[in-house]
BALO-232796 format. One record per atom (N, C-alpha, C, CB): residue number from 0; residue in three letters; x, y, z. Coordinates in steps of 0.2 Angstrom, whole numbers, plus 5000, padded with zeros to 4 digits. Each point is the difference from the previous one (the first is absolute). Glycine has a CB too. Example, Ala and Ser with C-alpha at 12.3 -4.5 7.8 and 13.67 -1.06 7.14 Angstrom:
    i   aa     x     y     z
    0  ALA  5066  4972  5039
    0  ALA  4996  5006  5000
    0  ALA  5004  5006  5000
    0  ALA  4991  4994  5006
    1  SER  5007  5011  4990
    1  SER  5004  5006  5001
    1  SER  4996  5005  5003
    1  SER  5006  4997  4990
//
This chain:
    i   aa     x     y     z
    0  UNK  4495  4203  4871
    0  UNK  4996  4995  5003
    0  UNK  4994  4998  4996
    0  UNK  5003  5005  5011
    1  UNK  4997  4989  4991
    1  UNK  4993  4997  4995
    1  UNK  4994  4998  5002
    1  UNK  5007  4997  4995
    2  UNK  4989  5006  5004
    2  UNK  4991  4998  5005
    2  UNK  5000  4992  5000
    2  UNK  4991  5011  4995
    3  UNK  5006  4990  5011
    3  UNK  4999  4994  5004
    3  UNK  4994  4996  5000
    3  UNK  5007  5005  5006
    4  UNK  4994  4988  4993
    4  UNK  4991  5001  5000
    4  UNK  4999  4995  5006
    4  UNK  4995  5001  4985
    5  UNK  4998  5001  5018
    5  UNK  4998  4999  5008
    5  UNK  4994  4998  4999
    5  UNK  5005  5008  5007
    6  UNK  4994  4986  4995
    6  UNK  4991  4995  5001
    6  UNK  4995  5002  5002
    6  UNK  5005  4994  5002
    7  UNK  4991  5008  4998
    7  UNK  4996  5002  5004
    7  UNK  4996  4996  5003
    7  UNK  5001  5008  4995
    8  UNK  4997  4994  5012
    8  UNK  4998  4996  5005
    8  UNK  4990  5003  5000
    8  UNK  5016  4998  5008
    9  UNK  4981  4996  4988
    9  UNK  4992  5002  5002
    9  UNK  4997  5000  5007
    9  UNK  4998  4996  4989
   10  UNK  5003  5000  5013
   10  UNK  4998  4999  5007
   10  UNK  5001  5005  5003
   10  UNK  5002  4990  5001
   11  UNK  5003  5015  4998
   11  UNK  5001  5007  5003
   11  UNK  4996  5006  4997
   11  UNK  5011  4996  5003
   12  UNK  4988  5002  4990
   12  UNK  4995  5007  4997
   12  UNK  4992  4997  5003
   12  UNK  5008  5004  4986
   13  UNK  4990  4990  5013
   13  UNK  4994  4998  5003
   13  UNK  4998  5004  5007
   13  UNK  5003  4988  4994
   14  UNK  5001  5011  5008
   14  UNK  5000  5003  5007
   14  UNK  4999  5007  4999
   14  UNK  5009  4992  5006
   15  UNK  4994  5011  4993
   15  UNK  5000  5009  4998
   15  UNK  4994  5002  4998
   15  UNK  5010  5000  4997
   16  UNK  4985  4997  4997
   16  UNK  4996  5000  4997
   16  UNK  4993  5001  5005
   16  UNK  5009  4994  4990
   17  UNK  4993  5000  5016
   17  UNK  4993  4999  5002
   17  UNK  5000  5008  5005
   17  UNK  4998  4984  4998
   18  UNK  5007  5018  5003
   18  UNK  5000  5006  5005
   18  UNK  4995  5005  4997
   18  UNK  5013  4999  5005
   19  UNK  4988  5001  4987
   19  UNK  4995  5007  4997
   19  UNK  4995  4998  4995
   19  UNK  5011  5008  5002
   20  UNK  4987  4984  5001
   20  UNK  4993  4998  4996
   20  UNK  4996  5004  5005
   20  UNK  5000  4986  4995
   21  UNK  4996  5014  4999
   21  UNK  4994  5002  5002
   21  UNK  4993  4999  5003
   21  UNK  5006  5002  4995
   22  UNK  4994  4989  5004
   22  UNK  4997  4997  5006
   22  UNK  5002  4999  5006
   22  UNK  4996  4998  4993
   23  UNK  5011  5004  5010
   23  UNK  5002  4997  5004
   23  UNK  4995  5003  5007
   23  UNK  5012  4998  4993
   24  UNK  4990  4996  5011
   24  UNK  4995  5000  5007
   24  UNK  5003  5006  5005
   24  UNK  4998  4987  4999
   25  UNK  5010  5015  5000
   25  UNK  5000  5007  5006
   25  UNK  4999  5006  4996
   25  UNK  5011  4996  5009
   26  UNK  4990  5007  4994
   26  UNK  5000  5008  4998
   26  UNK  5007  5003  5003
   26  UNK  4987  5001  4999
   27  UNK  5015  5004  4998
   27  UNK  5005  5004  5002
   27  UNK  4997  5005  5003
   27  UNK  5008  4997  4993
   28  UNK  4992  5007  5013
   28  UNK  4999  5005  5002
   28  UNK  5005  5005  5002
   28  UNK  4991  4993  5003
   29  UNK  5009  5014  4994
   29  UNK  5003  5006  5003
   29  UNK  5000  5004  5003
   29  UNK  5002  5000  4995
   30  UNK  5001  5000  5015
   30  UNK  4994  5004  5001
   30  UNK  5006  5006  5002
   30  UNK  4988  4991  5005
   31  UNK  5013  5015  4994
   31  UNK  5004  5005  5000
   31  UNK  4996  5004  5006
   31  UNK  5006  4999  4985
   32  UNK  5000  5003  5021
   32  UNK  5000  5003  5005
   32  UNK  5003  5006  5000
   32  UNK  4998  4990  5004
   33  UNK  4997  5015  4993
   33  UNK  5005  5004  5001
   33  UNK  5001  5005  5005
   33  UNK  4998  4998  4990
   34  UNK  4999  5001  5016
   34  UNK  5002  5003  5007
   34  UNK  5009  4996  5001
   34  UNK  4983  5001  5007
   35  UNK  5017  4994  4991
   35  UNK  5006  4997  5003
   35  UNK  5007  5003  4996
   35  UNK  4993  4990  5005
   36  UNK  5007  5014  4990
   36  UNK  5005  5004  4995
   36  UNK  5003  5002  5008
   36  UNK  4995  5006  4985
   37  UNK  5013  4995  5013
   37  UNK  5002  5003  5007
   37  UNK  5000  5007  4998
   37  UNK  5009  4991  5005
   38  UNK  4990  5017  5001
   38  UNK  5000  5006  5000
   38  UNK  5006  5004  4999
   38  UNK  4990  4997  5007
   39  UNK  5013  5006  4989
   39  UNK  5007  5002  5001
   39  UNK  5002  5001  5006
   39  UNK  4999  5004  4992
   40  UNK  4996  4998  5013
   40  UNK  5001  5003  5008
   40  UNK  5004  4993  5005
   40  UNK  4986  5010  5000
   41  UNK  5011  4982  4998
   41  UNK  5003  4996  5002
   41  UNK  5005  4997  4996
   41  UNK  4993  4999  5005
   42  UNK  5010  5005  4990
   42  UNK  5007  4997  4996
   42  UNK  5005  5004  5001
   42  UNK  4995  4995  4991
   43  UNK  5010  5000  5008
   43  UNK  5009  5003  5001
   43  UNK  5001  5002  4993
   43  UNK  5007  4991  5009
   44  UNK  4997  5017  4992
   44  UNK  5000  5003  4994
   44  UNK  5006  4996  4997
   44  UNK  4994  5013  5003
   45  UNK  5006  4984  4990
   45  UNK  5006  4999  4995
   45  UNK  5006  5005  5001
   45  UNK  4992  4995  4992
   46  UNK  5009  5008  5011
   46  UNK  5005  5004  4997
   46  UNK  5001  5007  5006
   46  UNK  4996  4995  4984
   47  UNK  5009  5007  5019
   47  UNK  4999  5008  5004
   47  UNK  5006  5003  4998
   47  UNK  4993  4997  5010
   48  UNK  5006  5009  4990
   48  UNK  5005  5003  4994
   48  UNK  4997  5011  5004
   48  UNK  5000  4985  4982
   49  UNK  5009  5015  5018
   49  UNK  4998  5008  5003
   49  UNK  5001  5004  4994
   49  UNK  5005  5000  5012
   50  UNK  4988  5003  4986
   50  UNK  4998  5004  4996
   50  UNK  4999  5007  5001
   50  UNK  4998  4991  4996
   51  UNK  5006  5014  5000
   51  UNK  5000  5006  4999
   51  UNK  4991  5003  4997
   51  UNK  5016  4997  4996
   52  UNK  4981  5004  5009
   52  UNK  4994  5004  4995
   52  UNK  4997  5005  5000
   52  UNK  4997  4992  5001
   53  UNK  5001  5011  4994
   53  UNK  4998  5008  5000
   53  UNK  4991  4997  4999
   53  UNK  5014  5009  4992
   54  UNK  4982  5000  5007
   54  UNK  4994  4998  5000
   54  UNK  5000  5007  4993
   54  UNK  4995  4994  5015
   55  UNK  4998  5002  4983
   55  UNK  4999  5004  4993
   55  UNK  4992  5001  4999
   55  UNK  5011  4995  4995
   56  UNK  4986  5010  5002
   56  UNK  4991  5000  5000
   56  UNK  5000  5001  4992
   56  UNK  4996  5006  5012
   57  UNK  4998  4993  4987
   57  UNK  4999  5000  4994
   57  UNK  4997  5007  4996
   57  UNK  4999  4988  5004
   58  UNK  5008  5015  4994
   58  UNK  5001  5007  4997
   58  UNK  5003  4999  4993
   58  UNK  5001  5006  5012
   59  UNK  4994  4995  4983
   59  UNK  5007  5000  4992
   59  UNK  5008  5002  5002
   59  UNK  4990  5005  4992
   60  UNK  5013  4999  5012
   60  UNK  5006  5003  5000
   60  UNK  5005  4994  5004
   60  UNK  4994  5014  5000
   61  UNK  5002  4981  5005
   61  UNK  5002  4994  5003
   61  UNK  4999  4992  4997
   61  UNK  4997  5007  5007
   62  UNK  4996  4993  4986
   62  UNK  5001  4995  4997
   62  UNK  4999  5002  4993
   62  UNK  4996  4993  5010
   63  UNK  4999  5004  4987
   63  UNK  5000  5003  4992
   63  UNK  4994  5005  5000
   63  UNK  5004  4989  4994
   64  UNK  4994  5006  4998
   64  UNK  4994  5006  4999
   64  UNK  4992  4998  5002
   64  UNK  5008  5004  4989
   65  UNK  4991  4989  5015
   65  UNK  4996  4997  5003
   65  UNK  5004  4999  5007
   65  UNK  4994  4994  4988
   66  UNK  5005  5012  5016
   66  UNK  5003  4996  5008
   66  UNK  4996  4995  5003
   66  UNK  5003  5011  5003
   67  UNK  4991  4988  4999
   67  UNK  4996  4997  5002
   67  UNK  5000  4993  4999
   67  UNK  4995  5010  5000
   68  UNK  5007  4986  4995
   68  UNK  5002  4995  4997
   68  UNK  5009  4997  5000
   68  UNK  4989  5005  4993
   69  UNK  5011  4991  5013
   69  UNK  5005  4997  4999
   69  UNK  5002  4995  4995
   69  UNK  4998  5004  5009
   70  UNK  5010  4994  4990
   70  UNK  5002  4997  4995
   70  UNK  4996  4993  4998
   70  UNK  5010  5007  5004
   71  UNK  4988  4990  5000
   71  UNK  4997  4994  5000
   71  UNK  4990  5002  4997
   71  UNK  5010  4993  5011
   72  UNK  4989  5013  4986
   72  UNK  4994  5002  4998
   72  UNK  4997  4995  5000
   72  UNK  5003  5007  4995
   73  UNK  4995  4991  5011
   73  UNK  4992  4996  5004
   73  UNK  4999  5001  5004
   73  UNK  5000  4994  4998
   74  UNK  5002  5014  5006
   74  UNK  4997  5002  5005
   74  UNK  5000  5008  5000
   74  UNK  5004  4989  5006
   75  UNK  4992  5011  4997
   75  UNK  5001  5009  5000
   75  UNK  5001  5003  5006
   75  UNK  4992  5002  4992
   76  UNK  5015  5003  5009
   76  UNK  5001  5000  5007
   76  UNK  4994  5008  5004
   76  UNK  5017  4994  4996
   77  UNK  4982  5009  5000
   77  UNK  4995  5007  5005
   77  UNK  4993  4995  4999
   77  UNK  5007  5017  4994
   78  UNK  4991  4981  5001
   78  UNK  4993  4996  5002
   78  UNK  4999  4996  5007
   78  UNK  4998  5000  4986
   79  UNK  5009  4995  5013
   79  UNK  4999  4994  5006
   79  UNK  5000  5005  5006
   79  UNK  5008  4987  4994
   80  UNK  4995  5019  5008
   80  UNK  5000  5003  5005
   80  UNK  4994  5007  5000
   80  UNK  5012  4995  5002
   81  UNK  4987  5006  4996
   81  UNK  4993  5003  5000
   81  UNK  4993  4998  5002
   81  UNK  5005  5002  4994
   82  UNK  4995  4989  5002
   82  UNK  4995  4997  5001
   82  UNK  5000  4995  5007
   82  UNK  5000  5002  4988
   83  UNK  5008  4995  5013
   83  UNK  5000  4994  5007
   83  UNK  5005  5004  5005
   83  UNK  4999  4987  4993
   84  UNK  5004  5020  5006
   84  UNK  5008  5001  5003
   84  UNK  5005  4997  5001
   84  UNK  4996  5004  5005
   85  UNK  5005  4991  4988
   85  UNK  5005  4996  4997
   85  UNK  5008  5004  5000
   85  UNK  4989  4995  4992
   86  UNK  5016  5003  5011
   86  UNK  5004  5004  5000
   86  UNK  5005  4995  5002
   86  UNK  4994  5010  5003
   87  UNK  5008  4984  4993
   87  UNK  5005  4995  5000
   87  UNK  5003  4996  4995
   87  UNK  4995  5001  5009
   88  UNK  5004  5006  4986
   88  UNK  5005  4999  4993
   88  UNK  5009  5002  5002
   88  UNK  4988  5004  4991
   89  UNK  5016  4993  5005
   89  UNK  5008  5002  4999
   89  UNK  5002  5000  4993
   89  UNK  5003  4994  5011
   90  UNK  5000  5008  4988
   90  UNK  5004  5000  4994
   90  UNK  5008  4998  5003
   90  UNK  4991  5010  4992
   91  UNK  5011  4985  5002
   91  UNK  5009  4996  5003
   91  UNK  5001  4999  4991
   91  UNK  4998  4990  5017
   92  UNK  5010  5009  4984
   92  UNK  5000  4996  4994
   92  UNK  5004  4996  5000
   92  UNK  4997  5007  4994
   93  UNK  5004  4990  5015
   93  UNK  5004  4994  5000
   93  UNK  4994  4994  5001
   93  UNK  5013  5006  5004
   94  UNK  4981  4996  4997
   94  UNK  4997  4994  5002
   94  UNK  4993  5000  4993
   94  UNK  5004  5001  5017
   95  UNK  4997  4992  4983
   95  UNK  4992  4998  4994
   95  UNK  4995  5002  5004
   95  UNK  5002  4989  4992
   96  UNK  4992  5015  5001
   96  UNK  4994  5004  5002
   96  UNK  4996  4994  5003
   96  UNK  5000  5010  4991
   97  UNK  4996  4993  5011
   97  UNK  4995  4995  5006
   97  UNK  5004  4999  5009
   97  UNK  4996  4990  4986
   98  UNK  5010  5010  5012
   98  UNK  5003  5000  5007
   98  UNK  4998  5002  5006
   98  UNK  5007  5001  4994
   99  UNK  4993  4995  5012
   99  UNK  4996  5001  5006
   99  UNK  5006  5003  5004
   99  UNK  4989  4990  4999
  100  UNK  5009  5016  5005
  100  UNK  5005  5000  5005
  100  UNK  4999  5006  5006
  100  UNK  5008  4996  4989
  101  UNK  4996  5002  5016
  101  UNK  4997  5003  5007
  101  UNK  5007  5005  5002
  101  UNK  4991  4987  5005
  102  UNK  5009  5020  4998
  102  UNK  5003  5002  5005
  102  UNK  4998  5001  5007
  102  UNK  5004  5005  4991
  103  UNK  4999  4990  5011
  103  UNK  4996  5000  5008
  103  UNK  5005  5003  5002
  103  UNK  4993  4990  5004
  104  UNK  5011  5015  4996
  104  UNK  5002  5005  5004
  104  UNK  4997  5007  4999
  104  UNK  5008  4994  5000
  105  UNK  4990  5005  4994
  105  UNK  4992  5007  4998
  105  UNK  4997  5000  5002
  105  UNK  4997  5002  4993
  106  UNK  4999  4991  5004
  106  UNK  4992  5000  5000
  106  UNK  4997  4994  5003
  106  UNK  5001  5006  4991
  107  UNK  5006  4991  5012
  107  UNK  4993  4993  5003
  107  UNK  5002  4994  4996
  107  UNK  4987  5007  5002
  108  UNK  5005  4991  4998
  108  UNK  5000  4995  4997
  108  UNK  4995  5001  4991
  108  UNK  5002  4995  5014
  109  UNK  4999  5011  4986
  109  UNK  4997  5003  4992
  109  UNK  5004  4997  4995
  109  UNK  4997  5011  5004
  110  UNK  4999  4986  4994
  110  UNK  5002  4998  4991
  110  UNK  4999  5004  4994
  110  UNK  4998  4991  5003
  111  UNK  5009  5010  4997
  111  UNK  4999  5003  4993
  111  UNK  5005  4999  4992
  111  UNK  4997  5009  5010
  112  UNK  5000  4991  4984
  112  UNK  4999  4996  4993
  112  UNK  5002  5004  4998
  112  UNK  4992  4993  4999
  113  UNK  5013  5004  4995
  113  UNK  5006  5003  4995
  113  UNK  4996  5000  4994
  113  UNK  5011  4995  5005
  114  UNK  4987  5012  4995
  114  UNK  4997  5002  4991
  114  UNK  5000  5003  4997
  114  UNK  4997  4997  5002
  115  UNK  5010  5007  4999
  115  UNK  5003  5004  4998
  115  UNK  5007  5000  4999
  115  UNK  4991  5003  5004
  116  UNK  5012  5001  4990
  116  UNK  5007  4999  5001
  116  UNK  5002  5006  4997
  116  UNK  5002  4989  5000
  117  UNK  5003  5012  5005
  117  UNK  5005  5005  5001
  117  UNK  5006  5003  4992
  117  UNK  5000  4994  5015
  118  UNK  5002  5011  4986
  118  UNK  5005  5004  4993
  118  UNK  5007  4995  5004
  118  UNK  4994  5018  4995
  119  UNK  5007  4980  4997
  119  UNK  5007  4996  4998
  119  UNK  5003  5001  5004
  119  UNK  5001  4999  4991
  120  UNK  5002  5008  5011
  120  UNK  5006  5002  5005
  120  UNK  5001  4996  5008
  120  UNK  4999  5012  4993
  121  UNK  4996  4987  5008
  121  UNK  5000  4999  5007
  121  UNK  5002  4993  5000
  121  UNK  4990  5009  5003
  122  UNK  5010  4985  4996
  122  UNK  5001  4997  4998
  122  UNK  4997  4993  5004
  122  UNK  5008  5008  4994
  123  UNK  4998  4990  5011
  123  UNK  4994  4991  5005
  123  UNK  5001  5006  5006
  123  UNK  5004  4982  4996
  124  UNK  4993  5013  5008
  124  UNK  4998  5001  5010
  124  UNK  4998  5006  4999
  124  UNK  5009  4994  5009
  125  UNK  4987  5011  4987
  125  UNK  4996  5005  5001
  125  UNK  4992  4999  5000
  125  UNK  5010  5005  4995
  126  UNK  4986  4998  5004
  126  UNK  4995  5001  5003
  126  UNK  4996  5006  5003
  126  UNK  5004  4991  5000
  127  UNK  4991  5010  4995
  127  UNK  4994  5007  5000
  127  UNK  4994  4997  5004
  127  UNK  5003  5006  4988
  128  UNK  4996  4998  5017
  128  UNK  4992  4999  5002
  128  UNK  4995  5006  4997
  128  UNK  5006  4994  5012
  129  UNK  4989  5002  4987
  129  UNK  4995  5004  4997
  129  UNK  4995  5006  5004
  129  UNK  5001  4990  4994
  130  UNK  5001  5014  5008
  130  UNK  4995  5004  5004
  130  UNK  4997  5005  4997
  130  UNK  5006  4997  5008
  131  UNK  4987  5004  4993
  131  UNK  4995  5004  4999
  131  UNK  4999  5007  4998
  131  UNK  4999  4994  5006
  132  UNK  5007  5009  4998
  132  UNK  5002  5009  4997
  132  UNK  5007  4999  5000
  132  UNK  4990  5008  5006
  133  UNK  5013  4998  4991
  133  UNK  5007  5002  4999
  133  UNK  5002  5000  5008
  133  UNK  5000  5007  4988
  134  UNK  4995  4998  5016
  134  UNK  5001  5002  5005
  134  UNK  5004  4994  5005
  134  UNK  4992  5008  4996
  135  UNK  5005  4987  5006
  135  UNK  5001  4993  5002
  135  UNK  5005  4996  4997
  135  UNK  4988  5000  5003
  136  UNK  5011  5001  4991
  136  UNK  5006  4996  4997
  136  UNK  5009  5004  5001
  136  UNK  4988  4995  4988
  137  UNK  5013  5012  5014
  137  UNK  5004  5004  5000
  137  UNK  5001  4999  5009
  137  UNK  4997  5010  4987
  138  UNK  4999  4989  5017
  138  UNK  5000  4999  5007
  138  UNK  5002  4993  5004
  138  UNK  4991  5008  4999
  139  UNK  5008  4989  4995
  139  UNK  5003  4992  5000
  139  UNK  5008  5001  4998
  139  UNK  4989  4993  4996
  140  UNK  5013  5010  5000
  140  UNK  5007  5001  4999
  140  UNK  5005  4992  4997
  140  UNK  4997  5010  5012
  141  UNK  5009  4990  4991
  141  UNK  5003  4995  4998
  141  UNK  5003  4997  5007
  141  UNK  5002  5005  4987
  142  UNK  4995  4988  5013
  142  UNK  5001  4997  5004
  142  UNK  5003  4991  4997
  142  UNK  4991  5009  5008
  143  UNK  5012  4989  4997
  143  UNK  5005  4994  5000
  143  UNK  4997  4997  5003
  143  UNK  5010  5003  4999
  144  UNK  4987  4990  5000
  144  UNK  4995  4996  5004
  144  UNK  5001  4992  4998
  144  UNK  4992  5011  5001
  145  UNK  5004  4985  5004
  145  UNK  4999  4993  4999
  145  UNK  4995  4999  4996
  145  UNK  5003  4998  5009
  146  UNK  4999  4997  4984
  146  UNK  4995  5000  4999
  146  UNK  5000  4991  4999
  146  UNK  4998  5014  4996
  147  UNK  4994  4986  5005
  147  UNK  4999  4989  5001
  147  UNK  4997  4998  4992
  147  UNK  4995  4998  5017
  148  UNK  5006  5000  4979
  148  UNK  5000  4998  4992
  148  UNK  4997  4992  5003
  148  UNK  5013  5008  4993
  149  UNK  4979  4992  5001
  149  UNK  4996  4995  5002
  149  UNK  4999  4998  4992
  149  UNK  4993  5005  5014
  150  UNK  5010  4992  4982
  150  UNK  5000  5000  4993
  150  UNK  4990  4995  4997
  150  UNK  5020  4999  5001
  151  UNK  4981  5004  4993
  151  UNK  4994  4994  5001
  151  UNK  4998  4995  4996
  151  UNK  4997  5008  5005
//
């Protein structure tokens, strides 16, 4: 193919030009509301899918040699619950980190974020919840549940 050549029409750049003078008479104003972001709590989750999930705490013999630090190392999971009683991390390795997601047959309407991932073997529709002690995490057990997938 062979380039083409096309006229250009000033009347149409004139126009354009005056939107981003600088003496022009309006102004553009931005007024960003951020009360009106919608809440996960009023959105249909993307995606619901029955997932297999175990629980896991942060012990070297369960994760590495930094338990406390989940895979996405920007959060710390014993400080965020120490300090707020943060307790709504997961590890998955079928859903991208950040992932918003609800078991309302647990827990309601609790949200809880993927930031963590699970050993290779396990592979998709699994899922680890983070809990506090071994103890809690071994009393949770392995359960088969709903889960609502809020991508983001």
């Amino acid at each position: 193919m062979l380039p083409q050549i096309v006229e250009a029409q000033p009347s149409y750049f004139s126009a354009i030009s005056n939107i981003f003078a600088k003496d022009s008479q309006e102004s553009l104003v931005v007024v960003e509301d951020v009360n009106n972001f919608p809440n996960i709590g009023e959105a249909e989750p993307r995606r619901v899918v029955l997932a297999v999930m175990t629980a896991y705490s942060s012990e070297a013999a369960q994760t590495d040699s930094t338990p406390c630090i989940p895979a996405d190392f920007s959060y710390n999971l014993c400080k965020h619950y120490e300090q707020d009683g943060e307790q709504n991390s997961i590890a998955s390795n079928f859903l991208p980190m950040g992932t918003k997601v609800r078991f309302p047959d647990l827990y309601g309407d609790k949200v809880f974020v993927v930031r963590d991932r699970m050993n290779a073997r396990y592979g998709n529709g699994r899922g680890d919840i983070w809990m506090p002690t071994k103890a809690e995490a071994k009393t949770f057990g392995v359960k088969r549940v709903k889960m609502e997938i809020f991508y983001r």
